[in-house]
N, C-alpha and C positions, 0 to 999 in steps of 0.2 A: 706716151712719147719718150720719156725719160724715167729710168728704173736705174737705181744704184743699189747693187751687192754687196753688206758689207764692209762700205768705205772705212778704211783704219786709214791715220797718215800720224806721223814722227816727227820730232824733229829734236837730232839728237839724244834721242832714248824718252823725251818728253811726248808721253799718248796726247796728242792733240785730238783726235775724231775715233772711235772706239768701237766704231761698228755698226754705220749710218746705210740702214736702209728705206728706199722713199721709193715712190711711184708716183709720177704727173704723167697728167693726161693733156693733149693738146689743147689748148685754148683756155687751162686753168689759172689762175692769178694764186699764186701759194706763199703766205708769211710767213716768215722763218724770225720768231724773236728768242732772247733768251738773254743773260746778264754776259754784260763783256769777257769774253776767253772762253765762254763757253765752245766755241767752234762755229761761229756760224759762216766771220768771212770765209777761213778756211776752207767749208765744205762749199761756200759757194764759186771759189776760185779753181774746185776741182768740176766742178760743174761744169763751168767755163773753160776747161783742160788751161785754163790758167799753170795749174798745177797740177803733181799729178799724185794717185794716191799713191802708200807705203803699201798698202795691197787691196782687195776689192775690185770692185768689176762697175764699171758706166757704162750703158749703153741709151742711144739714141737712137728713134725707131728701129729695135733690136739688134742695132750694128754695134759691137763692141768697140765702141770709141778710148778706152783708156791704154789701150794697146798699140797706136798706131803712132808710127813714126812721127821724128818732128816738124818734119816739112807737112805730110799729112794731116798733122793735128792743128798745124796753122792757118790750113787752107779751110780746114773743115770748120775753124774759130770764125774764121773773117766770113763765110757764109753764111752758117745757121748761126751767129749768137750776137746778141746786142748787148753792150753792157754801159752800165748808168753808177758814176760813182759818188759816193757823197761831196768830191772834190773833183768839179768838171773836166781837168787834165786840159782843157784845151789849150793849143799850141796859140803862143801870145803872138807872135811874128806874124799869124794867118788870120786872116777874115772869118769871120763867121761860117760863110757860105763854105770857102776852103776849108776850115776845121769839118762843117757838114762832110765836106767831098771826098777829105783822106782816105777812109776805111775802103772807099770804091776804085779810087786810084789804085790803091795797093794791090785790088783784086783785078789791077788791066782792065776795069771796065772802061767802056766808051766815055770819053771825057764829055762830049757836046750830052751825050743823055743825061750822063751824072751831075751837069750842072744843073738840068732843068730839073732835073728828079731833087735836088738838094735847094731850092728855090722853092720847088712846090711843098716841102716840109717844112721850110720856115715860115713861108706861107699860111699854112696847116696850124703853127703853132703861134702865129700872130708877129713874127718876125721879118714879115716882107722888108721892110723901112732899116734892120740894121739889118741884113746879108752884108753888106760893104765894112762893118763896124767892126773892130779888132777887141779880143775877148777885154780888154783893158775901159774901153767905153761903154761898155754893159753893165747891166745893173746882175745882183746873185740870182733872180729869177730868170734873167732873159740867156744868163749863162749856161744856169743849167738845163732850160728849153733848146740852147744849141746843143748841149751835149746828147739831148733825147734824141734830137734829129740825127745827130752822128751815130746812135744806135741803131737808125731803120733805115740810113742808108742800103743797106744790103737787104733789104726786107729777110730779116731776121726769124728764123720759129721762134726761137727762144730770147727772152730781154732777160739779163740778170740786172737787180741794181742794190746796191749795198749804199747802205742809208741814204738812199738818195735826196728827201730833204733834211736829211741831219742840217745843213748850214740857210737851210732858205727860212724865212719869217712863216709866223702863219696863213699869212693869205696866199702867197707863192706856194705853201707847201699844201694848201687843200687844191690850187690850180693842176700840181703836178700828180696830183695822187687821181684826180679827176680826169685827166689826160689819159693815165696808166690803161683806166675802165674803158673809156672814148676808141682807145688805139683795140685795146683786145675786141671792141665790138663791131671796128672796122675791119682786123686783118687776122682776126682770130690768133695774137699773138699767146704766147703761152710767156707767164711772169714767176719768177720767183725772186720772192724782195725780203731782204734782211731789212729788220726796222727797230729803231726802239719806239716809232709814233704811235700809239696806242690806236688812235683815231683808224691809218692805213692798216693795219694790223689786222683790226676786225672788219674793215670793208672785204678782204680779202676773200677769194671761197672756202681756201682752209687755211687755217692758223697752226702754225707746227713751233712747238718750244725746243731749244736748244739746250741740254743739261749737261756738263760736264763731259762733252764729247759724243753724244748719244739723242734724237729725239726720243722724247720722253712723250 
């Protein structure tokens, strides 16, 4: 489903990624670890046309995705990708359910659908009782159980998440990593997760090390 050619990226004259080539398949869960600076977020934010490479080739079911305009590359973000960060970003003024809703609002979906579709994920994630709850009344688990649902709002092929329990305890962080497996075996999501958790790491189908700009 996703093939990178070669990925090099810069950043002023500094070789950040050195020539990253990978291949996922749909419906795979892929661990990307490796010691800090190695490259992982980087190459994972090109993934996510977050960013974009210094040269190299992305493609997503063989459409040359790193090529395409900005507006294009935004549309094509908010539909196929879901992303999980180690810092849930969610917007503190909004409800739960509304942080759920944004990514679909963006995309002009139907509001009346998008609420019940963002209900039934909180739901999903044992959230029914705070949807009304502003991210400020949450505890770090149930936080970042919204930000999961804010990833498949769009039902998403692809979840990126970059340390996504770096800040949760241990019992939260085996719930979310348990979740990860749950979700791919409902909607056959395709995962690639940067981690330092050893535990998540080798759950994973493959383990790919990150070395000095290069899997190794």
């Amino acid at each position: 489903m996703i093939k990178t050619n070669n990925i090099k990226k810069e950043f002023s004259g500094l070789k950040v990624l050195k020539g990253v080539d990978l291949e996922i398949k749909k419906g795979e869960i892929v661990s990307i670890v490796g010691s800090s600076g190695a490259g992982k977020t980087t190459f994972l934010q090109i993934l996510g046309t977050l960013d974009l490479p210094t040269s190299g080739e992305l493609y997503f079911d063989d459409k040359l995705i790193s090529k395409l305009k900005k507006k294009e590359l935004a549309n094509f973000r908010n539909n196929n990708i879901g992303f999980i960060f180690q810092f849930h970003h969610l917007l503190p003024e909004f409800t739960a359910l509304e942080n759920v809703c944004l990514p679909a609002y963006i995309g002009n979906k139907n509001k009346k659908e998008t609420l019940e579709k963002g209900k039934k994920l909180l739901k999903k994630l044992g959230l029914s009782d705070r949807e009304n709850h502003k991210p400020s009344q949450l505890s770090g688990g149930e936080q970042q159980r919204v930000s999961v649902a804010r990833a498949l709002i769009n039902d998403p092929l692809l979840i990126l998440a970059d340390e996504p329990s770096g800040n949760l305890d241990s019992k939260n962080a085996k719930e979310l990593h348990k979740l990860f497996f749950d979700l791919r075996e409902e909607f056959n999501q395709t995962f690639v997760i940067v981690t330092h958790n050893e535990e998540l790491a080798e759950m994973a189908d493959r383990k790919l090390t990150m070395k000095d700009g290069i899997i190794v």
